[in-house]
C-alpha positions in Angstrom: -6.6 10.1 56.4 -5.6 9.1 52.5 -9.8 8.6 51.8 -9.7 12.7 52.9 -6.6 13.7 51.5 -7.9 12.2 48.0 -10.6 14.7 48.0 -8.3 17.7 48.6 -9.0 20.4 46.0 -8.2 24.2 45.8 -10.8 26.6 47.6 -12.3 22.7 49.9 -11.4 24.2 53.1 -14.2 22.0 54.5 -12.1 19.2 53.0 -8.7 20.4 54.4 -10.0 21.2 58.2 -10.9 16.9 58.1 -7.5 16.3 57.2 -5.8 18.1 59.6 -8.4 16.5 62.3 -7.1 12.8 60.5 -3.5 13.8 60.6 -4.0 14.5 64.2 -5.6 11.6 65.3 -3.4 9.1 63.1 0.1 8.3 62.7 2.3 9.4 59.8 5.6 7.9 58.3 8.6 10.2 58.7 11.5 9.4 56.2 14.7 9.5 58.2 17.5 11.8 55.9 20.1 11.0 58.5 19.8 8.3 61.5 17.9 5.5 62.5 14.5 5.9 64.6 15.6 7.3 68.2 19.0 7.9 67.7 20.6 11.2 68.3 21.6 12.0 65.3 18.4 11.1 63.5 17.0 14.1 61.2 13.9 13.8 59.3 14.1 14.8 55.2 13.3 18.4 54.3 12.1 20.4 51.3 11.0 23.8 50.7 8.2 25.2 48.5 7.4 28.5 48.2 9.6 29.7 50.8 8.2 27.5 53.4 9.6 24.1 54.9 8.1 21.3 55.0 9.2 17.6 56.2 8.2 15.0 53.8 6.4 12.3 55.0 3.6 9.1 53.8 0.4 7.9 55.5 1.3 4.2 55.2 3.1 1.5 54.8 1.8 1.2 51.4 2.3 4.6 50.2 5.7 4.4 51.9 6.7 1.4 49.8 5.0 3.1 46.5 7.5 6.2 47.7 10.6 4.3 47.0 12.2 5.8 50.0 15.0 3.6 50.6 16.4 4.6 54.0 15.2 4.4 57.9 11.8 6.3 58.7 10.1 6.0 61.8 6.2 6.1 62.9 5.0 9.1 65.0 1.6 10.8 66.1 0.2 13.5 64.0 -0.3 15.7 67.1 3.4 15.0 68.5 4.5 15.5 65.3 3.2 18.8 65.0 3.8 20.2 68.5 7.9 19.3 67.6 7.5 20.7 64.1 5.8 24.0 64.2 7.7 25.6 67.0 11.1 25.8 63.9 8.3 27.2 61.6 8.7 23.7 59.6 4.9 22.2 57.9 4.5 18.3 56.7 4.2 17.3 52.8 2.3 14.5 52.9 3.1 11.5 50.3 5.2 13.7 47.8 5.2 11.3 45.3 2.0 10.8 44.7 0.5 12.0 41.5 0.2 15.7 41.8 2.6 15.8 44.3 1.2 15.3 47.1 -0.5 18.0 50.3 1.6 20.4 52.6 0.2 21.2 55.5 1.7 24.7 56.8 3.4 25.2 60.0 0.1 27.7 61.3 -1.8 24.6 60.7 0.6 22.8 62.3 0.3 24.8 65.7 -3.7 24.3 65.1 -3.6 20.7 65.0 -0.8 20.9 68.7 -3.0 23.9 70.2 -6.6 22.0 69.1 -8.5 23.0 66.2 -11.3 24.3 67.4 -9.4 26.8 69.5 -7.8 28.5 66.8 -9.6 30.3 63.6 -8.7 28.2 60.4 -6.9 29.8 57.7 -6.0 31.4 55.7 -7.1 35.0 57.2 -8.1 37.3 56.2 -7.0 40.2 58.4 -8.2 44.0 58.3 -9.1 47.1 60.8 -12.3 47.0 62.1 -15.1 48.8 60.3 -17.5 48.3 63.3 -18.4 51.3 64.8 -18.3 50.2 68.7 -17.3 53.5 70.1 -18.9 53.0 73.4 -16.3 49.1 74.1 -13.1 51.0 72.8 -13.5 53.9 75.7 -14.9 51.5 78.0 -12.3 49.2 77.7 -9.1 52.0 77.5 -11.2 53.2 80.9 -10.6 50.0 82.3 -7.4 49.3 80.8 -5.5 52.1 82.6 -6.8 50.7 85.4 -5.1 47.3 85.3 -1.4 48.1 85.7 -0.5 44.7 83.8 -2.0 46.6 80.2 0.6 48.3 78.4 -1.1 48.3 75.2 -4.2 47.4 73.1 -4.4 47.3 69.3 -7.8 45.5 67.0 -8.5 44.1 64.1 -11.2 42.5 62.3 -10.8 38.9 61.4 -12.4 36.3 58.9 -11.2 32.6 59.1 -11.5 30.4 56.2 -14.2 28.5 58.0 -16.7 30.2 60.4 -18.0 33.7 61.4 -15.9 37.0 61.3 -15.1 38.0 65.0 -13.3 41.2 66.2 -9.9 40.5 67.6 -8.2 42.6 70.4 -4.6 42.2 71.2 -3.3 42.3 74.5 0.3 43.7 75.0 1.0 43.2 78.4 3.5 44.7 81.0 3.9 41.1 83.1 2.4 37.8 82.2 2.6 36.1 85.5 -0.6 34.4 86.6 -1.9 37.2 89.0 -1.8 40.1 86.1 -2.9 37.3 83.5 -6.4 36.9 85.2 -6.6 40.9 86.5 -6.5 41.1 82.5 -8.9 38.5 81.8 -11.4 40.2 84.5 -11.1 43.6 82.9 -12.1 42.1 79.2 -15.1 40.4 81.5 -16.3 43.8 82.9 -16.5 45.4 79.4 -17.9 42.7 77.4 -21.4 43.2 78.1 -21.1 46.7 76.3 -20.3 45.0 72.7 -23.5 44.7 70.4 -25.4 41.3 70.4 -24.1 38.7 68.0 -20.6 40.3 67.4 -18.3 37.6 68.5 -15.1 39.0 70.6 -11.7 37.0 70.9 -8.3 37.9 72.6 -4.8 37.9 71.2 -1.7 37.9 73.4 0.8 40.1 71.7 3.7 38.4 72.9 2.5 34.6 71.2 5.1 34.9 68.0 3.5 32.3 66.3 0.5 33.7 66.3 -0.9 35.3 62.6 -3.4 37.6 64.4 -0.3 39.1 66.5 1.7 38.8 64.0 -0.4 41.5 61.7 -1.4 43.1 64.7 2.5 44.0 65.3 3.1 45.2 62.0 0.4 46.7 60.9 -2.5 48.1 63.8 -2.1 51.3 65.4 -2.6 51.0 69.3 -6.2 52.6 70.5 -4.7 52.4 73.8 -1.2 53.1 74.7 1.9 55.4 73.3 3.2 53.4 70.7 3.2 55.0 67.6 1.9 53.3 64.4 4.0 52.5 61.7 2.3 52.9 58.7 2.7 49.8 57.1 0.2 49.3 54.3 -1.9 46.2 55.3 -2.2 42.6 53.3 -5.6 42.3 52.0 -5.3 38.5 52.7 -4.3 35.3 53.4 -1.6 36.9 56.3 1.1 34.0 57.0 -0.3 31.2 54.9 1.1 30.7 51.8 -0.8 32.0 48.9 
């Protein structure tokens, strides 16, 4: 982990994706503001840059004694560390007082690292409406939507991760999440699939997932092609939605 993060740099996304693979695979120092390790009353350190919080923590037991931190900490997983973390909307600093101050890893990356990496696009994103013409899906898929009574709404957008191809995203607002409508849901998006162009990658977004940047534009920003919610005319962020800039 501290032979990647030394290697960090601006616009190294590469770089940044093996860090968050180290972080989850290795253990991290947590310096204890309140509390000793286990106790009830034990609350990690905090700090906020940019309008974002982040824990503070080190990578070793070196860096923790370069740190000068003089009161309890305690050892945890990376991926246990960021399954309790992202859920308050709180990222990790790593080593903050190294020279430059160190590397914050946002809470999106965070839920990345919990979720698994390659299951969610790697940001920032850069989130827009479609400018695929797929006329033929769209009706296909609002003619198969009104058929599964679990649909109560579908919205799109158009989605480029930091790392990897551009895929259209279609968000799923749903009437009942229970396992039955889940999977009549997840049959309907098999039946129209075979109607989108060859090499255009397709993904799904549940609506209802509030830590979820995808839904999150979606909600405020993308008019519903299917349903009777009316849009609410929210200019759209050209990019980077809910990473820090």
């Amino acid at each position: 982990m501290e032979q990647v993060l030394r290697q960090v740099a601006p616009g190294r996304y590469d770089v940044y994706e093996a860090l968050l693979r180290a972080v989850a695979e290795d253990r991290l120092w947590m310096l204890l503001w309140h509390g000793r390790p286990g106790s009830p009353d034990a609350q990690y350190g905090n700090m906020e840059v940019d309008g974002l919080g982040y824990a503070p923590c080190v990578t070793s037991e070196r860096e923790l004694a370069a740190s000068g931190w003089n009161r309890a900490h305690e050892v945890v997983p990376g991926r246990s560390l960021a399954t309790s973390l992202y859920p308050g909307r709180w990222g990790l600093w790593l080593n903050p007082h190294a020279p430059g101050g160190g590397v914050g890893i946002p809470w999106l990356d965070l839920r990345r690292i919990a979720g698994g990496l390659d299951r969610l696009p790697a940001g920032p994103l850069v989130i827009t409406e479609p400018a695929v013409e797929i006329p033929q899906f769209y009706a296909l898929l609002a003619q198969h939507a009104r058929r599964t009574p679990a649909v109560r709404a579908l919205r799109r957008a158009w989605v480029q991760p930091a790392i990897g191809a551009a895929y259209l995203a279609i968000g799923l607002d749903l009437h009942d999440t229970s396992p039955p409508a889940v999977e009549s849901v997840r049959s309907m998006m098999q039946q129209v699939v075979s109607v989108v162009p060859e090499g255009l990658p397709v993904s799904t977004v549940a609506m209802s997932d509030g830590f979820d940047p995808v839904a999150m534009w979606m909600r405020a920003h993308a008019r519903p092609f299917y349903g009777h919610e009316a849009p609410n005319g929210a200019p759209a962020p050209a990019a980077g939605y809910g990473y820090p800039r």
